[in-house]
N, C-alpha and C positions, 0 to 999 in steps of 0.2 A: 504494500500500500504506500501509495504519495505521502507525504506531508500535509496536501491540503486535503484528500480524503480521507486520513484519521482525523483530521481537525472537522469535517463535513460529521466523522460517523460519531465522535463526541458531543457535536454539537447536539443533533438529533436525541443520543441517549440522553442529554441533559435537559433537554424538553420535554422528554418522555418522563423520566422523573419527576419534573417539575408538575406535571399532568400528575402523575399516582400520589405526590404527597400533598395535591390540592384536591385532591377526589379525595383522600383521607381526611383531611382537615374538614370536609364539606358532611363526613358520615360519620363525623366524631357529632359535630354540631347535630344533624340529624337525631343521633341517638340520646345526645344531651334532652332535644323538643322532646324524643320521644319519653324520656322515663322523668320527664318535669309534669308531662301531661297524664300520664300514670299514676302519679302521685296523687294528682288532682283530681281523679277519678276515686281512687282510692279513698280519700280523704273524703269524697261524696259520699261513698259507696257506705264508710263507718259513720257518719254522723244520721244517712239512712238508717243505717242497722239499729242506733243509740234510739232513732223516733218513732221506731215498730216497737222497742222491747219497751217503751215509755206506753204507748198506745195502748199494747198489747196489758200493761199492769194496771192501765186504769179501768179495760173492759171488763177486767177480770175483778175489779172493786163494785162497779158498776152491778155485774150482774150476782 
């Protein structure tokens, strides 16, 4: 190989890189939305479950 075609086939692998560790940067952030918005579900999901067992003890007084 030339001089200037290792310098060519550097180039390329250094772009190509620069692509995978900006596709990882972009699936780290991704996965950060996702378990931030999980969280928030979950945190739904328990203060749900806290207003059925509330519900559920007053029926149960009631009746």
């Amino acid at each position: 190989m030339t001089e200037v075609s290792q310098q060519r086939a550097l180039g390329r692998l250094e772009s190509k890189v620069d692509l995978i560790l900006a596709e990882n940067e972009w699936v780290a952030h991704s996965r950060k939305e996702q378990y931030e918005k999980l969280e928030q579900i979950t945190r739904k999901a328990d203060a749900t479950d806290r207003k059925i067992d509330s519900i559920d003890g007053r029926l149960k007084a009631v009746e």
